[in-house]
C-alpha positions in Angstrom: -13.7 38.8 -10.9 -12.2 39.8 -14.4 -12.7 37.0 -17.0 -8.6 37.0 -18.0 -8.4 36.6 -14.0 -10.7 33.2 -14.4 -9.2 32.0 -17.4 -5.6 32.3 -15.3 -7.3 30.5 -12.5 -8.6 27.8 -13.9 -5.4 27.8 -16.0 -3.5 26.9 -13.5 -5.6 24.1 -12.2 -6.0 22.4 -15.8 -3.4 20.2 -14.4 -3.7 17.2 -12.7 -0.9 18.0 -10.1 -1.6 21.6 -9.7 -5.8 20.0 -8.8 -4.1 17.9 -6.3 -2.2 20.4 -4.8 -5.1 22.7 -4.6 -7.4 20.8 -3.2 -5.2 19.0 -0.6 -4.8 22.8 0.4 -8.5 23.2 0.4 -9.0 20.4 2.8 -5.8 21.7 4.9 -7.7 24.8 5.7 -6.0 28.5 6.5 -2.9 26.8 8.5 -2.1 25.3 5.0 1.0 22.7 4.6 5.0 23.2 4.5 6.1 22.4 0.7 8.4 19.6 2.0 5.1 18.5 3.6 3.0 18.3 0.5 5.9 17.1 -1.8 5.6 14.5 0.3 1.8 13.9 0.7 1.2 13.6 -2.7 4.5 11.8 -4.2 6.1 14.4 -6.3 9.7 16.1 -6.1 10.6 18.9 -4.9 11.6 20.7 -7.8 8.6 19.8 -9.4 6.1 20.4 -7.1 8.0 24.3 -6.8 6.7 24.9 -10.4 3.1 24.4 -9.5 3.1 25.8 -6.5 4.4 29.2 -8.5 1.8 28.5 -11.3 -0.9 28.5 -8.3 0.8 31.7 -6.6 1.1 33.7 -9.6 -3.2 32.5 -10.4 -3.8 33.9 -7.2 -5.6 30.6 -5.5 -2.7 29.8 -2.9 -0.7 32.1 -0.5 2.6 31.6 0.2 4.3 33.0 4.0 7.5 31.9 5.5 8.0 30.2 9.0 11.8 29.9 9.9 12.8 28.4 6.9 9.5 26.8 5.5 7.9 28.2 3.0 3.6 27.1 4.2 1.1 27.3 1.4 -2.7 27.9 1.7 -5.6 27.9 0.1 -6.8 31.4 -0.8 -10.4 31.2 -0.1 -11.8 34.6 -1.2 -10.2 33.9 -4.7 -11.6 30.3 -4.8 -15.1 31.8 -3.7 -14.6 34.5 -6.6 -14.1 32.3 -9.3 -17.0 29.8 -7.9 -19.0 33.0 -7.9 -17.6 34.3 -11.4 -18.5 30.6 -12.4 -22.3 31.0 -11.1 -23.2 34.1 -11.1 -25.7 33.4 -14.5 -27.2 30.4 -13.1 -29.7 31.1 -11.0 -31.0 34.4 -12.3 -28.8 36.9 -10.9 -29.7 35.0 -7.4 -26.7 34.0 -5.5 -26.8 29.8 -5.5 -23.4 29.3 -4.9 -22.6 28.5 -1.5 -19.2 30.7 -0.6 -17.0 28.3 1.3 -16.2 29.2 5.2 -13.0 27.0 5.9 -13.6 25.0 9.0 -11.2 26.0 12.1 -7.5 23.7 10.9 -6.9 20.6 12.6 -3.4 20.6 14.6 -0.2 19.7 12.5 1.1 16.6 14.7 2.5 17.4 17.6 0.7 20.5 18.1 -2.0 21.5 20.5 -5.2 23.2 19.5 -5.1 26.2 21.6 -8.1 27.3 23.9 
């Protein structure tokens, strides 16, 4: 990772609603969340929570895909393992001692069965 690609990363998490969003995205898991969903979740308006979500887009740490007329947001895990890595990589001696994170399988959003 490119230091002006860290410096936009954790740019765009210097903010405590952009954090929140993040990491309830982080705990989501590669399914991620419909905007209305965590608009919702974590009490902020729509319009409002749309600003973030582009800060986070344009950083690089969430994707963005459309189902129907959703727009579903996840975590994007190889950039949030780059910049822990980008973050690290001096710490131990040149030896890796940052742990990369392998998102668990995602839980079913309700009403939905976890296939087989």
């Amino acid at each position: 990772m490119k230091t002006e690609d860290a410096v936009t990363a954790l740019g765009a998490i210097a903010h405590d609603h952009r954090l929140a969003v993040y990491r309830l995205l982080v705990r989501r898991g590669p399914a991620g969340l419909p905007a209305g969903e965590i608009a919702s979740r974590l009490e902020l308006p729509p319009s409002s929570l749309t600003f973030h979500l582009q800060q986070l887009l344009r950083a690089g740490l969430v994707t963005q895909r459309r189902l129907g007329r959703q727009l579903i947001y996840a975590a994007d895990y190889a950039a949030m393992n780059g910049l822990v890595a980008y973050l690290t990589e001096n710490c131990c001696g040149a030896a890796a001692c940052a742990p990369a994170c392998q998102p668990a399988a995602a839980k079913p959003a309700r009403g939905q069965r976890r296939s087989a």
